[in-house]
MARDO-84782 format. One record per residue: residue number from 1; residue in one letter; y, x, z of N, C-alpha, C, O in turn. Coordinates in pm, 1 decimal, decimal comma, always signed. Atoms other than C-alpha are relative to their C-alpha. Last residue first. Example, Ala and Ser with C-alpha at 12.3 -4.5 7.8 and 13.67 -1.06 7.14 Angstrom:
<atoms>
2	s	-119,0	-82,0	-6,0	-106,0	+1367,0	+714,0	+109,0	-77,0	+73,0	+219,8	-26,1	+89,9 $
1	a	-119,0	+89,0	+0,0	-450,0	+1230,0	+780,0	+120,0	+90,0	+0,0	+118,1	+193,6	+66,5 $
</atoms>
This chain:
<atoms>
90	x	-56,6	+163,3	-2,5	+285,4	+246,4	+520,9	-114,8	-73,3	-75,4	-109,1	-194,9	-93,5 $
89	x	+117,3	+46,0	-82,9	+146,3	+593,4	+471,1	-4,6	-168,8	+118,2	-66,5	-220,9	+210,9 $
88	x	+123,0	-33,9	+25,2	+454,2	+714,4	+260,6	-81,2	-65,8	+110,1	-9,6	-118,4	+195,2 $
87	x	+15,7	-28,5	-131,5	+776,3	+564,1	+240,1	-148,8	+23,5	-38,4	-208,1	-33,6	-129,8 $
86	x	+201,9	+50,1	-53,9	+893,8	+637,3	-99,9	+6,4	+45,0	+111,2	+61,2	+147,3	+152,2 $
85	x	+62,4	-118,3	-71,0	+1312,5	+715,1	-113,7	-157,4	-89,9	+10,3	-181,7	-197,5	+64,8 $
84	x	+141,3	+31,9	-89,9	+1457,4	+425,8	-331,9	-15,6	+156,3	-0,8	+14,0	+239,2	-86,8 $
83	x	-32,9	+161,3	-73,8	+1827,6	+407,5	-503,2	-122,0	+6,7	+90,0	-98,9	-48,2	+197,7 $
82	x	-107,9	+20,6	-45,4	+1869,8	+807,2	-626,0	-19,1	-116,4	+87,0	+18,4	-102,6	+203,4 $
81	x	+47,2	-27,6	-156,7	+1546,9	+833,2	-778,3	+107,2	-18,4	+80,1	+56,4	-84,9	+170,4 $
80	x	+56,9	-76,9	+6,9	+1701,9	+595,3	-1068,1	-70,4	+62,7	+141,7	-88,6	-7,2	+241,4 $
79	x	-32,8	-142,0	-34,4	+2022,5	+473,3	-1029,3	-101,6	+32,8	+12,4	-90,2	+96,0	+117,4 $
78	x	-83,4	-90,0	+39,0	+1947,9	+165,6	-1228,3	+94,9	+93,4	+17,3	+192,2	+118,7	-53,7 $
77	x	-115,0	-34,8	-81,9	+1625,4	+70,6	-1136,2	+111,3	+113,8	-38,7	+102,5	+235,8	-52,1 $
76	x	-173,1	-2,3	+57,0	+1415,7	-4,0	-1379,8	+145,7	-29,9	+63,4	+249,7	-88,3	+33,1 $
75	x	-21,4	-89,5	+61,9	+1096,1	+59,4	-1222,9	+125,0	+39,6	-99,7	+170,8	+142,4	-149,6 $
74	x	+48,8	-103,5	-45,6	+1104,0	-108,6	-931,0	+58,7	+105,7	-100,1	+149,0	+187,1	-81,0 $
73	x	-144,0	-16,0	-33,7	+1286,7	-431,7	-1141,0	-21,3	+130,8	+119,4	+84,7	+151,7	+178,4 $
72	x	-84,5	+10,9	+104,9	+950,6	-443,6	-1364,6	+158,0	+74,6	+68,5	+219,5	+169,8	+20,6 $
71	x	+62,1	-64,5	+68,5	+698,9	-443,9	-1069,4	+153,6	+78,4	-67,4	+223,5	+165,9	-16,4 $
70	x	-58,5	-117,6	-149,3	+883,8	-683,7	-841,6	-45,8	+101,8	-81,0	+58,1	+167,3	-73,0 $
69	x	-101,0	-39,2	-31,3	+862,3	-900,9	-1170,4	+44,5	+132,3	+97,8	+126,9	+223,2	+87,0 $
68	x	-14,3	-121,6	+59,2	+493,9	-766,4	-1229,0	+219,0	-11,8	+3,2	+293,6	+85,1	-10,5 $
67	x	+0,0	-156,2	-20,7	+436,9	-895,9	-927,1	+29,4	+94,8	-104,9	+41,5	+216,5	-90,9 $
66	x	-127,8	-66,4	-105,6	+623,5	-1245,6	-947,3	-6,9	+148,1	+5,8	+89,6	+224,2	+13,5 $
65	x	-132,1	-40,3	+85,7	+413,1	-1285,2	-1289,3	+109,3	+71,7	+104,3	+184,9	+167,2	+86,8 $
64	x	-30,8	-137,6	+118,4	+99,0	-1196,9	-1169,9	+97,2	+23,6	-18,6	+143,5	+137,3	-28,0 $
63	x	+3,6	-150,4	-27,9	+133,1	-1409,9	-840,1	+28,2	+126,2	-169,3	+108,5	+213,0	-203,7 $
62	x	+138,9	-78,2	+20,1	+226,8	-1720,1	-1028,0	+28,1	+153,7	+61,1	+116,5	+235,0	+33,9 $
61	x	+88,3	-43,6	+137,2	+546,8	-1912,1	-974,9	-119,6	+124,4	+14,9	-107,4	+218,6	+93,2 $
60	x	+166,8	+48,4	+30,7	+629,7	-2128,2	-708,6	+27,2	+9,9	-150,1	+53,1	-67,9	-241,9 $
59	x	-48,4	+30,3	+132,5	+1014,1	-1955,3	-627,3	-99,8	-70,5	-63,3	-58,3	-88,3	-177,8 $
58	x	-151,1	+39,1	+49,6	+1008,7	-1912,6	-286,8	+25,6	-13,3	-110,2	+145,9	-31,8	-129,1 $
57	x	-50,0	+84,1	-142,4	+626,1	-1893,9	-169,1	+111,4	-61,4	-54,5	+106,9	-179,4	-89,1 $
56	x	+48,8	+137,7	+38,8	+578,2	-1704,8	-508,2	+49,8	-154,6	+74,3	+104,7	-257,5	+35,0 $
55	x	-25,7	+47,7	+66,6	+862,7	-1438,8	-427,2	-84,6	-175,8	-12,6	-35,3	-287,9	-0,9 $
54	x	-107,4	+76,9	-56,1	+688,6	-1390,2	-86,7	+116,7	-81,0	-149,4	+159,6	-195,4	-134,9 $
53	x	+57,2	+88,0	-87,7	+377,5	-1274,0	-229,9	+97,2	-137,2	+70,6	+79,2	-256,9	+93,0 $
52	x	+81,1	+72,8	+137,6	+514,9	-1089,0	-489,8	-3,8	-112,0	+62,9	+53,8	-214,7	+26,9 $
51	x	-104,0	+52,0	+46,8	+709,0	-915,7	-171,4	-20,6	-72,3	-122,6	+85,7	-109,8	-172,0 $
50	x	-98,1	+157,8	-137,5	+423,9	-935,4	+14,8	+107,0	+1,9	-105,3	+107,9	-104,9	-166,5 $
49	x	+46,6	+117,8	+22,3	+255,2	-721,7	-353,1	+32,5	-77,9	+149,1	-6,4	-194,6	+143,8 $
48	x	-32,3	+118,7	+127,2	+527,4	-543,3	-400,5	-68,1	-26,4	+46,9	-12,1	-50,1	+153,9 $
47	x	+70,7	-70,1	+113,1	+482,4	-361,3	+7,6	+28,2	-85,7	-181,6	+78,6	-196,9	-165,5 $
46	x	+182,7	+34,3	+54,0	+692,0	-483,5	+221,6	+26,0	+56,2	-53,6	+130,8	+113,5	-83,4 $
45	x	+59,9	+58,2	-104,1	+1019,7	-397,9	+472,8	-107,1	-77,5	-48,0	-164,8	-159,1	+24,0 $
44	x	+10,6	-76,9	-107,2	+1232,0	-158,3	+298,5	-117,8	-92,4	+122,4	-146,4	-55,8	+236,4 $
43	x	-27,7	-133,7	+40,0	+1259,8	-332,7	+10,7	-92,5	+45,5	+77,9	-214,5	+42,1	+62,4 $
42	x	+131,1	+1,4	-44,1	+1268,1	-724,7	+85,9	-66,8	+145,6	+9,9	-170,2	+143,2	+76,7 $
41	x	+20,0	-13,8	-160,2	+1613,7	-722,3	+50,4	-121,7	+41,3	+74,3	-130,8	+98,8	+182,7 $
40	x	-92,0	-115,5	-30,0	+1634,1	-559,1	-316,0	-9,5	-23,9	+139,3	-25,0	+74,0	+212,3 $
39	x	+57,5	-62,7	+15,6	+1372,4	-864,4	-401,6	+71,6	+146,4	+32,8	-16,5	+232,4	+29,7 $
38	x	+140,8	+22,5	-177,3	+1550,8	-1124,8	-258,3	-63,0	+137,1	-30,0	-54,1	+207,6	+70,6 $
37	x	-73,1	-49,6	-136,5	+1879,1	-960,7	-516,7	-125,9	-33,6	+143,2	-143,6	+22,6	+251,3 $
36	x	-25,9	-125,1	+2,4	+1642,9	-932,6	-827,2	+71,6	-3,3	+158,6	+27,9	+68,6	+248,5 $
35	x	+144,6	+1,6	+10,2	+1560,5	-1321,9	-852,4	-14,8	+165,0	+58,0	-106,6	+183,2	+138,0 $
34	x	+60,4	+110,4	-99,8	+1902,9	-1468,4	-834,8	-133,8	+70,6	+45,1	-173,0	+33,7	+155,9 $
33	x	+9,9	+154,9	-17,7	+2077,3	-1176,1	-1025,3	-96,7	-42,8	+94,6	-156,6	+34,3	+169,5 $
32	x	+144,5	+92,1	-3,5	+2172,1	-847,6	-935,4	-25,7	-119,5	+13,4	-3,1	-182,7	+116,7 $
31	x	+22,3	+152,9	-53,7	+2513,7	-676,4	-972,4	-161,3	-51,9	-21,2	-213,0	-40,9	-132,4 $
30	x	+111,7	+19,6	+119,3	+2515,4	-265,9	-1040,0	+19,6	-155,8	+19,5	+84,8	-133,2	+121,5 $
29	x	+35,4	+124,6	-102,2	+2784,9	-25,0	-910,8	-54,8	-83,6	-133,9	-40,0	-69,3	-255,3 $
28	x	+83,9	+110,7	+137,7	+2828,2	+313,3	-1023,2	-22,5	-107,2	+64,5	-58,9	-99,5	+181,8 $
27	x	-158,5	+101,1	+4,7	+3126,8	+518,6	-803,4	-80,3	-137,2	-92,7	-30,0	-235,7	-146,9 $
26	x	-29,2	+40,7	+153,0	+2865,2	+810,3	-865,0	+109,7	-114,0	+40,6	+225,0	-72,6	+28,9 $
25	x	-44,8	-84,4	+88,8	+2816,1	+907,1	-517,9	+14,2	+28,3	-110,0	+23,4	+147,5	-139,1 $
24	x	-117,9	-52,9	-37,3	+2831,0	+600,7	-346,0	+30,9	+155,3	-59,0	+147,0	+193,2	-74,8 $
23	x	+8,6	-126,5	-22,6	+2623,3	+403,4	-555,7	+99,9	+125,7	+44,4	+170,8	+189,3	-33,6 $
22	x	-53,0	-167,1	-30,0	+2728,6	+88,0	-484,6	-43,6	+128,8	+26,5	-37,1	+182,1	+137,3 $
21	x	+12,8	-98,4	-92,7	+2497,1	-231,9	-503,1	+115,3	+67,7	-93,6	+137,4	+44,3	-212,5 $
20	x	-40,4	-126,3	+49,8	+2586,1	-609,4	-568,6	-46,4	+130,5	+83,6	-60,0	+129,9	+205,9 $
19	x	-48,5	-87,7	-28,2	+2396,5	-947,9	-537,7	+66,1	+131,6	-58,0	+41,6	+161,2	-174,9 $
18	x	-32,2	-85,2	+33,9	+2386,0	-1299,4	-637,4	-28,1	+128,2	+142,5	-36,0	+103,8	+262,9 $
17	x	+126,4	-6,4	+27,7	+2287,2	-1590,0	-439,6	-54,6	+106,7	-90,5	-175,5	+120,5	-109,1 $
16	x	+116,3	+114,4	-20,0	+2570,2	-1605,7	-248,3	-124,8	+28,4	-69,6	-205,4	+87,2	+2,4 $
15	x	-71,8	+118,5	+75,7	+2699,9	-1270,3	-306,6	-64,1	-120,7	-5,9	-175,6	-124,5	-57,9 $
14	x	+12,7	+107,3	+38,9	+2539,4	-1011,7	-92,6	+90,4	-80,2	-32,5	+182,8	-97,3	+47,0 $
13	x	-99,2	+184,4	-25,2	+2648,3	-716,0	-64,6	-48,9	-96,5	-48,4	-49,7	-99,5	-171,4 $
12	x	+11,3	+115,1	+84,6	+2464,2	-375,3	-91,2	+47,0	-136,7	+69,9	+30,9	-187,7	+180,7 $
11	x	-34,8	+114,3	-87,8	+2539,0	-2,2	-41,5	-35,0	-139,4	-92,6	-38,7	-151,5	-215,1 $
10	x	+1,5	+131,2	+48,9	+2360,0	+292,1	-178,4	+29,0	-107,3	+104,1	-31,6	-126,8	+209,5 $
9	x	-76,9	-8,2	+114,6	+2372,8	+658,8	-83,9	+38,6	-152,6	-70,8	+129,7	-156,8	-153,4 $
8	x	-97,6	-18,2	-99,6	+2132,7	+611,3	+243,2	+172,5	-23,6	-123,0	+267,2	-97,3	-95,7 $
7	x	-36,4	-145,0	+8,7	+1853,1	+509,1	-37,7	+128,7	-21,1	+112,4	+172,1	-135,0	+129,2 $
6	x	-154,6	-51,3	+54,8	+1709,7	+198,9	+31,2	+16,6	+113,6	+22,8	-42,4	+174,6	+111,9 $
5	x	-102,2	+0,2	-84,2	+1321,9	+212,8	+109,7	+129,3	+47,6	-50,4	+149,5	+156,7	-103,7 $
4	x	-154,7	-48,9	+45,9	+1034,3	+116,3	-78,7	+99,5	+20,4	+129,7	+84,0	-37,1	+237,4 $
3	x	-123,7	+67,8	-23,0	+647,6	+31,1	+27,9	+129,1	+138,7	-16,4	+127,8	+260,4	+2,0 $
2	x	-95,7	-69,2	+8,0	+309,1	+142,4	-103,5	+135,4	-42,6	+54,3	+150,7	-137,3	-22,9 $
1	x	-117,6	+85,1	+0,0	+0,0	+0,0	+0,0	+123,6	+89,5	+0,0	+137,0	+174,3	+88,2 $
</atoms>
């Protein structure tokens, strides 16, 4: 089980249902829609698949698809190593 953790370098705001991050050492800032911002909270505190898990719960759509969402927005993160540090043995 793998789980994520915000980078110290990155701030994030919620916007009602929206969100935004700040990369503080670039000045880069990113907005995240409806689906992307639960999934930026959930980070640091599951693994994708609870956070798949928890998408479904809240959005009732299919494990595959929520996971390869959480999947998808992992890997195309747009600061790169920069936004997530891997927690190991979690």
């Amino acid at each position: 089980m793998r789980r994520q953790n915000h980078s110290e370098e990155v701030l994030f705001s919620r916007l009602g249902d929206e969100g935004v991050t700040l990369h503080l050492k670039t000045g880069v800032y990113y907005s995240l829609n409806e689906t992307a911002t639960p999934i930026w909270e959930m980070i640091s505190n599951l693994s994708e698949e609870q956070m798949a898990h928890r998408l479904v719960e809240d959005y009732e759509v299919d494990f595959d698809r929520a996971l390869q969402s959480v999947k998808s927005f992992l890997e195309s993160t747009p600061f790169g190593s920069c936004k997530f540090d891997v927690a190991s043995g979690l």
